[in-house]
N, C-alpha and C positions, 0 to 999 in steps of 0.2 A: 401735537406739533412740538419738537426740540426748538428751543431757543436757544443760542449762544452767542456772545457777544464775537464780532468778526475783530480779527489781530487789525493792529493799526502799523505793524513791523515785523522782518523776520526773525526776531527771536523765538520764535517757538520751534522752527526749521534746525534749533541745533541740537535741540531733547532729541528731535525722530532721530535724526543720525550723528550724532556724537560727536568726537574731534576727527580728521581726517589725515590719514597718514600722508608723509611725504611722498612714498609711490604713489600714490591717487591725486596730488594737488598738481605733481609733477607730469603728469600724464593729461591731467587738464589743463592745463597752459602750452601744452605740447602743440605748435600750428603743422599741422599735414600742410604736404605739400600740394602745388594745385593740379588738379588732372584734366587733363587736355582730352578732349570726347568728341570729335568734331562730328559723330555722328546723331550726340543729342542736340547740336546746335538746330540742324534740318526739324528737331520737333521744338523746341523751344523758342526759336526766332525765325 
Protein backbone atom coordinates (compact mmCIF):
# COMPACT_ATOMS: atom_id res chain seq x y z
CA UNK A 1 0.00 0.00 0.00
CA UNK A 2 1.46 3.82 -1.14
CA UNK A 3 0.81 6.26 1.44
CA UNK A 4 0.98 9.85 0.91
CA UNK A 5 -0.07 12.66 2.58
CA UNK A 6 -3.19 14.41 0.63
CA UNK A 7 -2.43 18.38 -0.34
CA UNK A 8 -4.48 20.63 1.94
CA UNK A 9 -4.15 23.39 -1.32
CA UNK A 10 -3.61 23.89 -4.89
CA UNK A 11 -0.25 24.64 -4.96
CA UNK A 12 0.96 21.53 -6.43
CA UNK A 13 -1.47 22.21 -9.45
CA UNK A 14 1.23 24.82 -10.73
CA UNK A 15 4.46 22.28 -10.90
CA UNK A 16 1.92 19.85 -13.35
CA UNK A 17 1.33 22.93 -15.67
CA UNK A 18 3.48 25.72 -15.21
CA UNK A 19 2.82 29.43 -15.88
CA UNK A 20 0.00 30.11 -18.48
CA UNK A 21 0.18 32.16 -21.32
CA UNK A 22 -1.96 35.19 -22.07
CA UNK A 23 -3.65 33.31 -25.24
CA UNK A 24 -4.99 30.57 -22.80
CA UNK A 25 -6.09 32.79 -19.82
CA UNK A 26 -7.69 34.86 -22.37
CA UNK A 27 -9.51 32.28 -24.04
CA UNK A 28 -10.74 31.01 -20.49
CA UNK A 29 -12.48 34.08 -19.43
CA UNK A 30 -13.90 34.22 -22.87
CA UNK A 31 -18.20 33.82 -22.04
CA UNK A 32 -19.77 32.03 -25.40
CA UNK A 33 -22.63 33.20 -26.30
CA UNK A 34 -25.85 31.50 -25.20
CA UNK A 35 -27.51 29.03 -27.71
CA UNK A 36 -31.04 28.83 -28.02
CA UNK A 37 -32.12 24.86 -28.86
CA UNK A 38 -35.60 24.64 -28.45
CA UNK A 39 -35.47 21.31 -29.54
CA UNK A 40 -33.54 20.09 -26.42
CA UNK A 41 -36.03 21.96 -24.31
CA UNK A 42 -38.91 18.92 -25.25
CA UNK A 43 -35.93 16.47 -23.71
CA UNK A 44 -34.82 18.40 -20.74
CA UNK A 45 -38.15 19.89 -19.34
Amino acid sequence: MVEETLSQDWQWLDQVIGPLDDDFVEAALEQSAEQIRPALDDIFY
